[in-house]
N, C-alpha and C positions, 0 to 999 in steps of 0.2 A: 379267509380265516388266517389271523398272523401267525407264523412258524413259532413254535415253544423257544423259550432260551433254550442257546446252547452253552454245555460249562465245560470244559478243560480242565481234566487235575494231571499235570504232568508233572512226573517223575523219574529221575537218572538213576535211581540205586534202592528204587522199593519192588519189590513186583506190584504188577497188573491187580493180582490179587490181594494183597495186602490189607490185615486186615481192618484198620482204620481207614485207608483212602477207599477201598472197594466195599466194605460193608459197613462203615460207618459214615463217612463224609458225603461219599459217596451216591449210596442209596438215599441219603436224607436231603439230600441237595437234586434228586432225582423228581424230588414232590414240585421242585421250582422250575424246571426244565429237563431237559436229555443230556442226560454226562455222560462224555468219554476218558475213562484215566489211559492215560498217555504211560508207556515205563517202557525200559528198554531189556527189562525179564518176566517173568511169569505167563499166561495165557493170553491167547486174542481170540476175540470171537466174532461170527459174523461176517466171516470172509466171501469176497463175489468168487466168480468162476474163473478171474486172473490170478487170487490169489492177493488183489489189493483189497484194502476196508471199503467199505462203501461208501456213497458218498453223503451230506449232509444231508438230503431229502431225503432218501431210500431209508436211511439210518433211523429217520424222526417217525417214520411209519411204524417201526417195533415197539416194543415193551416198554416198561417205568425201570426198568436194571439199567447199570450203568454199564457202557459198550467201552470194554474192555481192549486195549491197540498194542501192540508189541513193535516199537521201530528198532531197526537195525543201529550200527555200530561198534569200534569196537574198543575205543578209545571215552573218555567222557564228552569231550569237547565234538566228537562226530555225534556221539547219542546226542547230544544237545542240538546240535545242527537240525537232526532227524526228528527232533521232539519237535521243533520250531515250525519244520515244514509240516507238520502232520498235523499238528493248530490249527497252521495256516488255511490249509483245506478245509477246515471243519467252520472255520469263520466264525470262533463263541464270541458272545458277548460277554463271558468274564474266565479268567486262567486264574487255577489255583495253585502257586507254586509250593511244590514240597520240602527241595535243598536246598541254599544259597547258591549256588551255580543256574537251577534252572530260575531266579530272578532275574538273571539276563535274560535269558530266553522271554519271559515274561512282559522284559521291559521294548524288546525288539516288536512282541504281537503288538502289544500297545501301540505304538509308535506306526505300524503297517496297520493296524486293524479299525483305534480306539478304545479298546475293550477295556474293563474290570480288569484288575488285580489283587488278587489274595494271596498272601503266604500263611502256609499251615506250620508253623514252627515248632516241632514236639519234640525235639531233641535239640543238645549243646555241643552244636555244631564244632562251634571254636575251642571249644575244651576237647570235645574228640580228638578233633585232628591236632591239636598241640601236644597230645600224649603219644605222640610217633616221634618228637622228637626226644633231646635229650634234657635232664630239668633245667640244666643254666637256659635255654633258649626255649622251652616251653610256654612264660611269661610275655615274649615278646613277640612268639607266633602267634598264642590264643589274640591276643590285643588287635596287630593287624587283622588278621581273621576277622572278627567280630568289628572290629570297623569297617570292612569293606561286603562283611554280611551287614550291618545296621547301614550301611548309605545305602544299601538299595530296598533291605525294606523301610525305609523312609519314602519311597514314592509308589508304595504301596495304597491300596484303594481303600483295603481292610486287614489287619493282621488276627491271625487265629494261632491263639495259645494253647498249646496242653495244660498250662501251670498260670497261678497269678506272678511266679519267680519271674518267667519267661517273658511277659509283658509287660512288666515293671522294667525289664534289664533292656527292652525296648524303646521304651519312653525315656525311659534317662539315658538313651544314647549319644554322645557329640552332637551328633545330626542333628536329633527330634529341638535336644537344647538351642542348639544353632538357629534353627528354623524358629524357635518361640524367642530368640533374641532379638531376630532381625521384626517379628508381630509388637513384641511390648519393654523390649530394650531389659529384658531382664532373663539370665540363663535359669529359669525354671524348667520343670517338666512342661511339657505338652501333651495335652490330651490326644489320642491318634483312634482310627475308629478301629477297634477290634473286638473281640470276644475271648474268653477262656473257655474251650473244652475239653476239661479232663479227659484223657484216656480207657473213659470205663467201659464196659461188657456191653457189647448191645443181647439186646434178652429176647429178643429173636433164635439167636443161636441155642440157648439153656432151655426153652420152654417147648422146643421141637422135640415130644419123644421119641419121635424116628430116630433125629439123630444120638440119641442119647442110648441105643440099643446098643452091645456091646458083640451082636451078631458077627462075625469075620472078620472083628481085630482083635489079635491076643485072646480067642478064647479061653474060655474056664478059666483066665490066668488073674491073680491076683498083687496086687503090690500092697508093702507099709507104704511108701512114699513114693511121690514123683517129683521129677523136675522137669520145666519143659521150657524149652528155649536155646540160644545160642551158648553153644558148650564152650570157655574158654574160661583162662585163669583168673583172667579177672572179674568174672563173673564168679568166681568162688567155688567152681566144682571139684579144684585137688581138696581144700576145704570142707567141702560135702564127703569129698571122697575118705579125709581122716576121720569124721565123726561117723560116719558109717561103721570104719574099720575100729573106733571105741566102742562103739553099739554091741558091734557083734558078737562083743566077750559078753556080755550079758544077754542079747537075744540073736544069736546065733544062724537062727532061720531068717533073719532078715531081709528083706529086698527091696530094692529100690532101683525105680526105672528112670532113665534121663531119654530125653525125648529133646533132638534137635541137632543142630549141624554143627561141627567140631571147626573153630576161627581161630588159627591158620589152623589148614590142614594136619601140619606137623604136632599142631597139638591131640591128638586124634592119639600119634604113639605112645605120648606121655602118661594119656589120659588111661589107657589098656596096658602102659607098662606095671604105672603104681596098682592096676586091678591084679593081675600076674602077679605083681612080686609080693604081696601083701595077701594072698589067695582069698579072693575077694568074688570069684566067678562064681559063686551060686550065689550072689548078692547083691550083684552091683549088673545090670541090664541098659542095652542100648538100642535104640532104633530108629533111624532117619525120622527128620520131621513131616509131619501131618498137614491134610490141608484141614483151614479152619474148621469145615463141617466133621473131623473125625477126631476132633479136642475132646467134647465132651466123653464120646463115648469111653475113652483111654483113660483117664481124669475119674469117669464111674470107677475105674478098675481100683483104686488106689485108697488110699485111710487119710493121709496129708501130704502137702503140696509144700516144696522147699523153693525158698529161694534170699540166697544170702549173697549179697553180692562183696567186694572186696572197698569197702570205704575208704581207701587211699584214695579214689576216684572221685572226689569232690561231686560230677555232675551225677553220678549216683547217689550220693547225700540226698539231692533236693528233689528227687525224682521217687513216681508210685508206679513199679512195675505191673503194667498188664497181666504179668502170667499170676500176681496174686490174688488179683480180682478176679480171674479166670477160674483160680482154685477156690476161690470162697463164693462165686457163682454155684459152681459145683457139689457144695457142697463139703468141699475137703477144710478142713483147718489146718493152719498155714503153720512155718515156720522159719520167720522174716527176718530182715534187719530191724535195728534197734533207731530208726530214722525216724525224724519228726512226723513225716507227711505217713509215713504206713504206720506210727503208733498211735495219730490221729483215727486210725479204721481201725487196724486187729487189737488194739489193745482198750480203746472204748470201749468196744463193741464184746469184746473179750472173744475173739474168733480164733483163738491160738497165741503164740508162742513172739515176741520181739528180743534177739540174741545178738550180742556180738559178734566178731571176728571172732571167734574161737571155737575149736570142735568142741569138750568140754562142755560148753554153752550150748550148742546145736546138737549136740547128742542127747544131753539133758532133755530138753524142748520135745525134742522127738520122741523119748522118753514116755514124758508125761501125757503124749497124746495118743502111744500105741497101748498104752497103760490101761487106756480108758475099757468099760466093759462095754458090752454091744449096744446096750440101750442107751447109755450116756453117750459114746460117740455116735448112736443117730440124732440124739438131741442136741447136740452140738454143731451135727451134720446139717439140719434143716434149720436151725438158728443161723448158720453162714449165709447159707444162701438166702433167708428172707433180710438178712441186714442188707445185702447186696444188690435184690431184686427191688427194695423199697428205696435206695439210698442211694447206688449208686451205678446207674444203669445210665448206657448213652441215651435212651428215653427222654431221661431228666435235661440234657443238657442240648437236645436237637431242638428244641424252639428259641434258644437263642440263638444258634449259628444258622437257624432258617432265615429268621427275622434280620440280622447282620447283612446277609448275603444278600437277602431282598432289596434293602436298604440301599448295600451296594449298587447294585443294577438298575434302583432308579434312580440313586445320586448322579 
């Protein structure tokens, strides 16, 4: 009887558990073979009695989950080494890369193995890392960045979008052009094999009422609003933080809880100085972040879900935060940026609130949703989540990245 595929999703800067490559890609890529995600943080599992992972055989005898590997390192370019050799043992027939870095890595198994190549591309990379610099030379780091990210996903097997932005900025890269120049003597696009899969909820997690019990986290305790995710300025939380402190002259009892890890740390003092100087501590709450299965319960606690990011940031523009689908899974009515792709869902849909950069505007929103009477914000409450559960659930979009990936591995 032939051994199942084996798949690879290796990653330098996501955890193990992360919860698109471990519960979403992941497990659905699990129906076509045994996956192991490869990262250089979060959990491992399935360790022998040395203390190494097991090996490919022993490994194929367990379960339909994906086997979760933690390699050492402590540099990028060592974790990369270490993602390489840890592949290499497992001998897949296709590696899913997650960063532009681990495409090396990717193009090396290649090259020693044969194998598939996928990149999962759901973030802008080159726009990221070009806002560390300064803005005269922002321009011309995003550029090479994304040149020498696009020449390597060009010898990609299959590329995986979160966006259709993201796969369009693919196909009209120099390269793809390049490559259709040299086929039909004319710099068109090139069709390249990929797929688009939005970032949405898989409904697995929401439809467990176990985990939706609000038993031994935060009990009896109640919020107006949440926020959950990475705490930084540019994600708009001093912002959260002034429309809060306009709220509170009209609703006083106020509370709202932020849920997630403070990037850099230093912003951590900022974040609890303007709480302090503003006397804001019976209103404003904090608490490390949660692993994916203890989202919903915390998320029950709460009436609506913020998340307003700072639109100076271009690759925020084109992008649908997780944590809002998260909130409108749940049941919470949001209140978002005023961005194409999210007033595409909350404002069709009329799921809440689309605001500017302005507290004014965010307090308002917030306003009108804590305003609401019990019966109307449950009505409102189970309208989110069924636009969500019918609309846009990883559900919907795993029979094409199955079907892709197949594709892959018999091309």
């Amino acid at each position: 009887m032939p051994l199942p595929k084996v798949i690879c999703i290796i990653t330098n800067a996501h955890s193990t558990g992360d919860v698109r490559l471990y519960h979403k890609i992941g497990r659905s890529l699990s129906k076509l073979g045994k996956v192991y995600v490869l990262g250089a943080s979060g959990v491992g599992n399935r360790m022998d009695d040395h203390g190494l992972y097991p090996d490919r055989a022993s490994a194929l005898e367990t379960d339909d989950k994906p086997v979760r590997i933690v390699v050492s390192g402590t540099t990028p370019l060592f974790r990369l080494y270490h993602l390489y050799r840890q592949a290499l043992k497992l001998k897949p027939q296709a590696v899913i890369c997650v960063e532009p870095l681990t495409l090396l890595a990717g193009l090396w198994l290649k090259k020693k193995l044969g194998c598939k190549l996928g990149y999962d591309a759901h973030e802008y990379y080159a726009e990221s890392h070009a806002e560390r610099y300064s803005p005269l030379l922002r321009p011309i780091i995003k550029s090479l960045y994304f040149l020498l990210e696009a020449g390597w996903q060009s010898k990609m097997d299959l590329t995986i979008t979160v966006n259709r932005d993201l796969f369009h900025l693919f196909a009209l890269s120099p390269y793809n052009r390049c490559l259709d120049k040299q086929r039909t003597g004319q710099a068109t696009a090139i069709r390249k094999p990929g797929v688009v899969c939005p970032n949405y909820p898989t409904s697995a997690i929401w439809d467990d009422l176990n985990l939706c019990s609000s038993e031994g986290l935060l009990p009896d305790t109640r919020f107006d609003a949440v926020y959950l995710g990475g705490l930084t300025e540019e994600r708009g939380i001093l912002k959260l933080l002034k429309a809060i402190e306009l709220l509170r002259q009209k609703r006083p009892h106020l509370t709202v809880l932020f849920i997630g890890r403070f990037k850099p740390e230093a912003f951590k003092e900022r974040f609890f100085a303007y709480v302090l100087n503003n006397n804001l501590n019976s209103n404003v709450f904090w608490r490390e972040p949660v692993s994916p299965d203890k989202v919903c319960s915390i998320l029950h606690q709460a009436k609506l879900g913020l998340c307003v990011l700072n639109p100076a940031l271009r690759r925020y523009r084109k992008a649908l935060p997780l944590k809002v689908l998260e909130y409108l899974a749940a049941g919470l009515p949001v209140v978002a940026n005023y961005f194409p792709v999210v007033r595409e869902i909350v404002e069709k849909h009329k799921l809440g609130y689309c605001v500017g950069y302005q507290k004014q505007e965010i307090a308002a929103a917030m306003d009108n949703i804590l305003a609401l009477d019990e019966d109307r914000w449950k009505a409102l409450s189970e309208h989110c989540r069924q636009v969500i559960r019918t609309n846009y659930v990883w559900e919907k979009v795993e029979p094409d990245l199955l079907a892709a990936v197949q594709a892959m591995l018999l091309s």
